[in-house]
C-alpha positions as CSV (number, residue, x, y, z in Angstrom):
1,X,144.3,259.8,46.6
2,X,144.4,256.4,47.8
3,X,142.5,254.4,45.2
4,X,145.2,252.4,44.2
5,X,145.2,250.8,47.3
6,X,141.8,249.6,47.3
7,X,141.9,248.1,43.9
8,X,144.9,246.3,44.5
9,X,143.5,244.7,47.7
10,X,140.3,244.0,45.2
11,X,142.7,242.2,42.7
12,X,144.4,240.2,45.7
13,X,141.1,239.0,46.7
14,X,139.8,238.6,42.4
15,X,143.7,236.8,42.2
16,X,142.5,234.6,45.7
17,X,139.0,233.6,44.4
18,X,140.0,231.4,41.2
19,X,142.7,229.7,43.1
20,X,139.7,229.2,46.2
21,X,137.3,228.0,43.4
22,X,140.2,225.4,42.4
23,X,140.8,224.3,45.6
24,X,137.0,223.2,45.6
25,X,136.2,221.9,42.4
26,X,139.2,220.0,43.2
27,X,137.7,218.9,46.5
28,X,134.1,218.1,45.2
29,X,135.8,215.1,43.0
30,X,137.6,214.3,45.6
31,X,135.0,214.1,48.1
32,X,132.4,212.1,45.3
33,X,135.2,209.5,45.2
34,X,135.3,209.0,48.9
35,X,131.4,208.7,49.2
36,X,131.6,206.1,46.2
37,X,133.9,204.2,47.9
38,X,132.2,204.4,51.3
39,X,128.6,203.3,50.0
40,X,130.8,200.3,48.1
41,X,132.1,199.3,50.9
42,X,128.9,199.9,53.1
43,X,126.9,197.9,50.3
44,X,126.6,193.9,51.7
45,X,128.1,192.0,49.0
46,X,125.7,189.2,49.9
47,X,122.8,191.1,49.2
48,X,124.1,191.0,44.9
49,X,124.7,187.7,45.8
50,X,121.3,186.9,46.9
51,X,119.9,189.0,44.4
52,X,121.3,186.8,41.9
53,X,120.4,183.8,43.7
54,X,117.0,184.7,43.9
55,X,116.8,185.1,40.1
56,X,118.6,181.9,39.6
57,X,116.2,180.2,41.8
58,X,113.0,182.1,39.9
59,X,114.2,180.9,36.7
60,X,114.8,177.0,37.7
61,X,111.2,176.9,40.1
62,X,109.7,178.0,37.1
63,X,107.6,174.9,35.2
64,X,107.3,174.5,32.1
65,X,103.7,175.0,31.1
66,X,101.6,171.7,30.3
67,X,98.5,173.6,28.6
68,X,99.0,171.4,25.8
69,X,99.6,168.1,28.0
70,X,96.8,168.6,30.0
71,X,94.5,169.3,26.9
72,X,95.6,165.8,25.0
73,X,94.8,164.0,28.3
74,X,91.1,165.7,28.8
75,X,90.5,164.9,25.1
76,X,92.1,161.6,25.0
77,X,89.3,160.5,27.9
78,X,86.9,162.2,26.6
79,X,87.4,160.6,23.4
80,X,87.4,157.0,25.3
81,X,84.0,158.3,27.1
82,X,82.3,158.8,23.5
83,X,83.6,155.5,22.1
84,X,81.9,153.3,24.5
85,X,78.5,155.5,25.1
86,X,78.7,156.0,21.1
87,X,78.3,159.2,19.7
88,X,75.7,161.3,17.4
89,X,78.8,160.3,14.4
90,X,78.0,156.9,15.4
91,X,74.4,157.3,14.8
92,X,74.4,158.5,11.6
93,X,76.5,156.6,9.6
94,X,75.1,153.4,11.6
95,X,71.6,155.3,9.8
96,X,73.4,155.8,6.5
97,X,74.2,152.2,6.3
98,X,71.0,150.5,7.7
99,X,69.6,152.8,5.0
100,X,72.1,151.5,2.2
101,X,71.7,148.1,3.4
102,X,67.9,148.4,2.5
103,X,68.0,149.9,-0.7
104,X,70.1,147.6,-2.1
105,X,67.8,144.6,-0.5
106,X,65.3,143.2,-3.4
107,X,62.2,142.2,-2.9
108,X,62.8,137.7,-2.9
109,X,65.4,138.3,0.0
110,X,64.6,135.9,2.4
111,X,64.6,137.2,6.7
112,X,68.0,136.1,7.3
113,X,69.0,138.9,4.0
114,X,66.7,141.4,5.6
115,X,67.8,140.5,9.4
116,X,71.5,141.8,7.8
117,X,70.5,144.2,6.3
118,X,68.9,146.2,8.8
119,X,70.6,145.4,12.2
120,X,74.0,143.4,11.4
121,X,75.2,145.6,8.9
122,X,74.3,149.2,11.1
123,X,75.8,147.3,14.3
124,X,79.0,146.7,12.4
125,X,79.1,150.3,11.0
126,X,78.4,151.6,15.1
127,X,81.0,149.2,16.2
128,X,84.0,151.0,13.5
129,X,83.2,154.2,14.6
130,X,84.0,153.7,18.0
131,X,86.2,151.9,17.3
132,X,88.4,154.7,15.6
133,X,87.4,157.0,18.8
134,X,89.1,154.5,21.2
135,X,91.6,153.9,19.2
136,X,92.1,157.8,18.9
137,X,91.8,157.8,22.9
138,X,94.6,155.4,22.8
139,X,97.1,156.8,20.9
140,X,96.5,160.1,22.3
141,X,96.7,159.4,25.8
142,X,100.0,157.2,25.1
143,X,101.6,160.0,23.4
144,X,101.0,162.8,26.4
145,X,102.4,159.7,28.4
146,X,105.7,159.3,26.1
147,X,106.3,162.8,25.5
148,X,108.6,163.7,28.7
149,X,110.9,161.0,28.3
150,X,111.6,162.6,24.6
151,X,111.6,166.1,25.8
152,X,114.0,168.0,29.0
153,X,115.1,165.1,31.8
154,X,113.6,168.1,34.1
155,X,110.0,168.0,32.6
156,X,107.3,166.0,34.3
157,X,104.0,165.9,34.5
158,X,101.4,167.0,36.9
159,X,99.7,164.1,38.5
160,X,96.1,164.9,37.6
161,X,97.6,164.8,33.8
162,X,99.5,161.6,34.3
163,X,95.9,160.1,35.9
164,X,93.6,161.2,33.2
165,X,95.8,160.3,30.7
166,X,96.0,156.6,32.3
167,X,91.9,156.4,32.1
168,X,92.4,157.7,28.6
169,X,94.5,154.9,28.2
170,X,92.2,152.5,29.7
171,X,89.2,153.8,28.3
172,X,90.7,153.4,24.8
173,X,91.9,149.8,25.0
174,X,88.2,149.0,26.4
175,X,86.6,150.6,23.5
176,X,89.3,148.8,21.1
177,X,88.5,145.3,22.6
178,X,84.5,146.3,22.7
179,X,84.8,147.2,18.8
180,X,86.7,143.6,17.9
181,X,84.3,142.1,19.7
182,X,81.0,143.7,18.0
183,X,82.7,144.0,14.8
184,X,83.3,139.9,14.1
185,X,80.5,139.2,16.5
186,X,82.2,137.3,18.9
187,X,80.4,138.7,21.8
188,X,76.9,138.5,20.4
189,X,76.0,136.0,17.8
190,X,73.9,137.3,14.7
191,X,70.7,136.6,14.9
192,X,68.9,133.7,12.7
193,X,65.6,133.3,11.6
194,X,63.9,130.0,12.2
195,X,63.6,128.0,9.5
């Protein structure tokens, strides 16, 4: 019987397939390796470097945000708007005071007394509150002004913030030289009762 040959070629081929399967596994590395190295080298090198640049350029076209800039500069005018129209604040303590003024007034006081107390005395009171708006508009609008040349060389302002911020600026020394006028009356005189 001639099974013992046909094992033995089995075995040959069993013997044969491990060393095939080897071979290959040792070729699949192999063959990984090459690909690796062939989409490196197919891979433009200035597309990293462009990728890069693009985030570099991303980063540095970025501006800083000027939320808080912008909102200084809108109040700041607004502020200098209020102070020379005059404000509701304005009209109540100017109240308040015409008010005061009268209570305290007696009876004998003769019109120039009463002229004081009712309209000097409430203009003055007008004239301060305003005054502390402007100068609020003022010092508001000067700081948003200031504030890049104490923060990053790179930071500047939007034009539209620089512009409002000027008329803030404007507004508020208007309003400050209004409420030195009114306050020591040197733009209207008192009035005086004839007599």
């Amino acid at each position: 019987m001639d099974t013992t040959k046909t094992p033995a070629a089995n075995a040959t081929e069993a013997d044969a397939t491990p060393v095939d399967l080897d071979k290959t596994e040792a070729a699949q590395p192999a063959e990984a390796e090459a690909e690796a190295d062939s989409v490196r080298t197919d891979a433009d090198p200035e597309d990293e470097t462009f990728a890069e640049d693009g985030d570099e350029d991303e980063a540095q076209t970025a501006q800083p945000s000027h939320v808080g800039s912008a909102a200084s500069a809108i109040v700041a005018a607004g502020l200098g708007v209020v102070a020379l129209s005059g404000s509701w604040v304005a009209g109540i303590v100017s109240e308040r005071a015409s008010i005061a003024a009268r209570l305290e007034l007696s009876q004998a006081a003769d019109a120039n007394a009463q002229i004081a107390a009712q309209f000097v005395d409430p203009w003055h009171t007008t004239a301060m509150v305003n005054g502390v708006f402007s100068a609020l508009a003022l010092i508001i609008a000067t700081f948003v002004l200031a504030l890049p040349a104490f923060s990053t060389p790179e930071r500047i302002l939007p034009t539209w913030v620089r512009s409002v911020s000027w008329a803030g600026i404007g507004l508020g020394a208007l309003g400050v030289l209004l409420f030195v006028l009114m306050y020591f009356d040197l733009l209207l005189a008192i009035p005086k009762a004839a007599g």
